[in-house]
C-alpha positions as CSV (number, residue, x, y, z in Angstrom):
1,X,65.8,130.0,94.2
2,X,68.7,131.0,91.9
3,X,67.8,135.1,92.1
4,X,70.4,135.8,89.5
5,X,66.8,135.6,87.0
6,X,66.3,139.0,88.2
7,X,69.2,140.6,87.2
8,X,68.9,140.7,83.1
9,X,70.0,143.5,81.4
10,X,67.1,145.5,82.1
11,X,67.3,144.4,85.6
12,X,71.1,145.6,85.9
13,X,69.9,149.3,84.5
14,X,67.1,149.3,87.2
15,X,69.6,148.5,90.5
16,X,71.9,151.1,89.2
17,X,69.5,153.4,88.3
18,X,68.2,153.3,92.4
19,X,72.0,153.3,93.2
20,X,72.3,156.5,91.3
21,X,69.0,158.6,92.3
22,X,68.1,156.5,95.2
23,X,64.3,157.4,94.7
24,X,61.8,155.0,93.7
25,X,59.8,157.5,91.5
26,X,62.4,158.9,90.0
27,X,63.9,155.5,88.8
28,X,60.4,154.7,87.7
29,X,60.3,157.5,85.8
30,X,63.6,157.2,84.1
31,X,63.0,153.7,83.4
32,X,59.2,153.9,82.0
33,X,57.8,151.9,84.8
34,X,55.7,152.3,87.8
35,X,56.8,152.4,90.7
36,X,54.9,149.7,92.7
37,X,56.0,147.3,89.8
38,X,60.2,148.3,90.5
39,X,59.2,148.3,94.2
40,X,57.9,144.6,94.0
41,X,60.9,144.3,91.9
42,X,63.4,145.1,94.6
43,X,61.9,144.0,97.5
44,X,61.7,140.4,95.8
45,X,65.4,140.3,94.8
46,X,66.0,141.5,98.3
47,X,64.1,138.0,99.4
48,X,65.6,135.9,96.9
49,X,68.7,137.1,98.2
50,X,68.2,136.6,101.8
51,X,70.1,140.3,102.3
52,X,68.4,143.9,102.1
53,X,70.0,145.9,99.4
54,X,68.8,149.3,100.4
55,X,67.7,151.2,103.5
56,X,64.7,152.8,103.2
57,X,64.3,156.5,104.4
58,X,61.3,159.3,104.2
59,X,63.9,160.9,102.3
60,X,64.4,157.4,99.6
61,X,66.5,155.0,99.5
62,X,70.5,154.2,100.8
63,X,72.7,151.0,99.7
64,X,73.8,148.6,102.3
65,X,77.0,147.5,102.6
66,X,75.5,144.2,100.7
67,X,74.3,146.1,98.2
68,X,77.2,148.1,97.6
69,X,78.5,144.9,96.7
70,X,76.0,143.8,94.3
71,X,75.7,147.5,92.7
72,X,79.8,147.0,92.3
73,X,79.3,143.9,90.5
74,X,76.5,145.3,88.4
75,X,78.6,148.7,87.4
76,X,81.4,146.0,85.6
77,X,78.8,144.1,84.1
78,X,77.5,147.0,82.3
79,X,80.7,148.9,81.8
80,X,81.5,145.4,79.9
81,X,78.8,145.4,78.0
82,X,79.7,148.7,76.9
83,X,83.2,148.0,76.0
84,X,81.4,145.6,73.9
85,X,79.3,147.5,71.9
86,X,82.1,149.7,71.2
87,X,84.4,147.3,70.2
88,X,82.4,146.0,67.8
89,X,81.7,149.5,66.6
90,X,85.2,150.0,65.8
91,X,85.5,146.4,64.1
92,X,82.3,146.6,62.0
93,X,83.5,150.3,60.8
94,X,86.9,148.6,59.8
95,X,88.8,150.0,62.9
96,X,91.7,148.2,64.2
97,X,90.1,147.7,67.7
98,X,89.6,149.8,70.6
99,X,92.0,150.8,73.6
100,X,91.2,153.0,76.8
101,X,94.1,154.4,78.4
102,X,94.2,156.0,81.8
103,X,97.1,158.8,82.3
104,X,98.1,160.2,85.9
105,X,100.1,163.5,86.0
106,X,103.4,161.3,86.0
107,X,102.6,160.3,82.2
108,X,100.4,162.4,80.6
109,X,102.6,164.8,79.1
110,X,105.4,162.8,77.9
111,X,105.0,158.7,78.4
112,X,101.2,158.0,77.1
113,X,101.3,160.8,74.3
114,X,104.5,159.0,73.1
115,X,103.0,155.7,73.0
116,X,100.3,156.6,71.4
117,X,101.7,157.5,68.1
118,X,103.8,154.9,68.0
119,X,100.5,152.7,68.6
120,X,98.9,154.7,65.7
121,X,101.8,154.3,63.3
122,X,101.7,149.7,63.3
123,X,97.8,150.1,63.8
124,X,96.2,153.3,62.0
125,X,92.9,151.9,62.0
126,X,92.6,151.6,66.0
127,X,90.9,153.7,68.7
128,X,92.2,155.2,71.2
129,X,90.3,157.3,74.3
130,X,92.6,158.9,76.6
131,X,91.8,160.0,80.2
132,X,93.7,161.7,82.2
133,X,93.1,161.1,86.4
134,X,95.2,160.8,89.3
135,X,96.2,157.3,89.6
136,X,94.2,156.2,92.8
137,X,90.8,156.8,90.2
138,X,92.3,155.4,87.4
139,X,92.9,151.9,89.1
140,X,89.4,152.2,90.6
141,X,88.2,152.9,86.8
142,X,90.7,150.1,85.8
143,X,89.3,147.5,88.2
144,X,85.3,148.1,86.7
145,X,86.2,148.0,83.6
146,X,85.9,151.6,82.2
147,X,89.6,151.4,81.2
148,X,92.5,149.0,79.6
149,X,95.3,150.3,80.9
150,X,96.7,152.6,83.8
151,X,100.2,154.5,83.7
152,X,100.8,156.3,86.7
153,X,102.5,156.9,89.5
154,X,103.5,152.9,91.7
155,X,101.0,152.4,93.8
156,X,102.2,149.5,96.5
157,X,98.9,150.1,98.9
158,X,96.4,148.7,95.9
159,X,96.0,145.2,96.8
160,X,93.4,143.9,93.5
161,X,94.8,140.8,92.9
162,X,92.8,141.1,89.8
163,X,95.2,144.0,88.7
164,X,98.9,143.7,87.4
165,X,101.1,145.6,86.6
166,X,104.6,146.5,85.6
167,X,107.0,149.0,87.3
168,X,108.8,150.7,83.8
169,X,110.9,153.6,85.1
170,X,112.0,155.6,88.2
171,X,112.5,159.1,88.1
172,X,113.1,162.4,90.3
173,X,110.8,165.1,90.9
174,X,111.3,168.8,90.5
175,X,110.0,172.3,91.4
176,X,109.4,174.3,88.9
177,X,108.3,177.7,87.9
178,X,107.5,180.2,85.0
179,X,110.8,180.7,82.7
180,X,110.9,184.5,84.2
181,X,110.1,183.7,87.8
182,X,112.1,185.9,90.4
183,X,113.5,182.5,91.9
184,X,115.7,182.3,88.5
185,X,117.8,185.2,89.4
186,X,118.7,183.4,92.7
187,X,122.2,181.4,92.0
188,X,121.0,178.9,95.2
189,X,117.2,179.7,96.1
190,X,117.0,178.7,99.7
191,X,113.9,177.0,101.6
192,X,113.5,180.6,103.1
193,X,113.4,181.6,99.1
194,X,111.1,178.8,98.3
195,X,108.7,179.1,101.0
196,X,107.7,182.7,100.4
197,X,105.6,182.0,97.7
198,X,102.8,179.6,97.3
199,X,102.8,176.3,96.1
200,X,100.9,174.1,93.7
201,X,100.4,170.3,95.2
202,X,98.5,167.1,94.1
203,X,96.2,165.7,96.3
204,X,97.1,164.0,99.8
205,X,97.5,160.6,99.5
206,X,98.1,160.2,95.5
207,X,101.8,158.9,94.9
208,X,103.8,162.0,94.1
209,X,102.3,164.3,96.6
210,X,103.7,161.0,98.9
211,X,106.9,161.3,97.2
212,X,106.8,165.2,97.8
213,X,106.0,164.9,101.3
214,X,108.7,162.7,101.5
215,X,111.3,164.7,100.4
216,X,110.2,167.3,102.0
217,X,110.6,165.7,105.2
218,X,114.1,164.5,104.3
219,X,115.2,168.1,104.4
220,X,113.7,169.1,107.2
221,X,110.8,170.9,105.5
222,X,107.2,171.0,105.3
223,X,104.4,171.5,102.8
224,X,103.5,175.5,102.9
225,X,100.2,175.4,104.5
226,X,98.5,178.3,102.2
227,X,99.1,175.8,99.2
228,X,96.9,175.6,96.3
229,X,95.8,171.5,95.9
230,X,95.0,170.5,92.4
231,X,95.0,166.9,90.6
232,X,95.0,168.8,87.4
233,X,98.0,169.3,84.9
234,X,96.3,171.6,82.6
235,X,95.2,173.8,85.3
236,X,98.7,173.1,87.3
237,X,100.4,174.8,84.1
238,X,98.3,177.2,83.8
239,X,98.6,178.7,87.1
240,X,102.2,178.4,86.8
241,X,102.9,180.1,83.6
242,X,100.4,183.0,84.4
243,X,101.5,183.5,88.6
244,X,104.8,183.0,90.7
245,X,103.8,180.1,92.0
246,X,106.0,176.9,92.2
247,X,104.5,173.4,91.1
248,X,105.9,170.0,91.6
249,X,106.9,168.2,88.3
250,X,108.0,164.8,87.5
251,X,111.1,164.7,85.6
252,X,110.2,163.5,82.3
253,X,107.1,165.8,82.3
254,X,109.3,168.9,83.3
255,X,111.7,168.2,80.9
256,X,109.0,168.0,78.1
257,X,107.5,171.6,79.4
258,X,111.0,173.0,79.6
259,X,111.4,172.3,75.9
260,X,107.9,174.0,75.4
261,X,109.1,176.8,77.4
262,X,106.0,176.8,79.4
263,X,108.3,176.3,82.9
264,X,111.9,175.5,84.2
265,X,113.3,173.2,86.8
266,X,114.4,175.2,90.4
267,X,117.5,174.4,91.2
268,X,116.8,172.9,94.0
269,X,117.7,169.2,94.4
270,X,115.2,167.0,95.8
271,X,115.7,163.8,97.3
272,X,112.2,161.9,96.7
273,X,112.3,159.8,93.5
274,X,108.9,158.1,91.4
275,X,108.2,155.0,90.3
276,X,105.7,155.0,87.4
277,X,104.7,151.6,86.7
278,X,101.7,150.4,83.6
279,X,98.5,148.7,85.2
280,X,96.2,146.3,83.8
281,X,93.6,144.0,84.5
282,X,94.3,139.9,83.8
283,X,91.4,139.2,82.0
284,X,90.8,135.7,79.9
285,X,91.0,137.5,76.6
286,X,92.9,140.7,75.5
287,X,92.2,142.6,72.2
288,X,95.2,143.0,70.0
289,X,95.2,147.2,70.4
290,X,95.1,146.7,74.0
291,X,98.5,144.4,73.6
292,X,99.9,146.5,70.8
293,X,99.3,149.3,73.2
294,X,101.4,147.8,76.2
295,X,104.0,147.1,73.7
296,X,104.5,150.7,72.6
297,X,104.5,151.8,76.0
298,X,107.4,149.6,77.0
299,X,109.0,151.0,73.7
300,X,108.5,154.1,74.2
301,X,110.2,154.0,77.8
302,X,113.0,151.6,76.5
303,X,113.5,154.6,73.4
304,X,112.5,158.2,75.6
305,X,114.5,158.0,78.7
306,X,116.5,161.0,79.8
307,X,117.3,161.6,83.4
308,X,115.3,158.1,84.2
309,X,116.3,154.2,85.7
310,X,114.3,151.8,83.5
311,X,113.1,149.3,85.5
């Protein structure tokens, strides 16, 4: 039996909602059923398939590896649907189409912002979301469908071959610190200098803390271990500007703070460079912002590139 029948649209909002609250009665509830009637439900798609979907506990209900896969396929499906409805929001309010951009600290400040307006001036009529993520979420968002486009930090160990993408520039990485930090008054800070205060990192295992480490590691050095670990810019900056801490910046994003005057680059040469490269997923059809959008980010890297190797 082709058990694809019982996965309709309704269908797909009753598997995710057991994904989500993995209780029988509460998804009944939510969904304005009973719950015999979504337990029949399940344990017959469970039979159609051939393959149990969820474990069943006295404390309710966990996904199986199989139906992690099935719940996977169900999450794109709906965040499709989704993209559709708002798309043709946009177009039936006269918009020039819809675009969903994912930032990582590498390219929030300075790349994405950039492209934007330059998107906005040859299409005024288009919508843009913005979200800003460190890349290793983005390109999980990216690959379900919440999201158009990735810029972020290169990312060789992501292996979806239903992802490309496009290296666009490589850049060094900085310290920095307040404009009146004590390090400032230092001609040459040492490591001794550096290490006596406490640092602001991004997570283990995104890109630039792997570039960090890196470099770190070249000369001789370690991470402080009393570090503060934050995938945040925002909160980054603001620790920065109201502490003595010392943050890691890309250098495009440090040199866009610097002209803010909300930090300044440490003298301090470090030999780890970034590569920050635009993701996307190769789908049959591509709206116009999302390819007007990929154009004014290669722009805006071809027009804004100080201190950087274009790729």
């Amino acid at each position: 039996m082709d058990w694809t029948h019982r996965l309709r649209l309704r269908n797909l909002k009753m598997l995710l909602s057991l994904a989500q609250t993995r209780n029988i009665s509460h998804s009944a509830a939510m969904l304005n059923t009973t719950q015999p009637g979504l337990s029949k439900w399940l344990k017959d798609l469970e039979d159609d398939i051939g393959l149990p979907l969820f474990e069943r506990h006295a404390r309710g209900l966990r996904p199986t590896p199989h139906g992690d896969v099935l719940i996977a396929h169900a999450q794109r499906v709906e965040s499709q649907l989704d993209r559709a409805s708002a798309d043709m929001a946009a177009l039936r309010e006269g918009g020039g189409g819809r675009v969903v951009i994912g930032a990582s600290g590498a390219s929030a400040s300075d790349t994405v912002p950039l492209a934007v307006m330059k998107l906005l001036e040859r299409m005024p009529q288009a919508r843009v979301k913005l979200v800003e993520g460190t890349t290793d979420r983005l390109l999980a968002q990216l690959a379900q469908g919440d999201l158009d486009i990735v810029v972020g930090r290169s990312a060789p160990e992501h292996h979806d071959p239903a992802i490309r993408f496009e290296a666009l520039y490589l850049e060094p990485i900085h310290l920095v610190a307040r404009p009146r930090h004590p390090l400032f008054s230092i001609e040459q800070p040492s490591w001794q200098d550096l290490l006596s205060y406490r640092w602001i990192l991004w997570p283990k295992g995104t890109p630039i803390r792997n570039a960090v480490d890196a470099a770190l590691a070249a000369a001789g050095q370690a991470p402080p271990p009393d570090h503060v670990e934050s995938n945040s810019v925002t909160i980054n900056l603001t620790l920065i500007n109201n502490s003595d801490m010392i943050g890691v910046a890309s250098h495009r994003a440090a040199l866009r703070f610097s002209q803010m005057r909300a930090m300044r680059i440490i003298p301090v040469r470090l030999s780890g460079f970034g590569s920050v490269a635009m993701y996307w997923r190769e789908d049959a059809f591509r709206p116009l912002a999302v390819q007007e959008a990929m154009a004014a980010l290669r722009n805006t890297v071809a027009e804004h590139a100080p201190g950087v190797t274009r790729l």
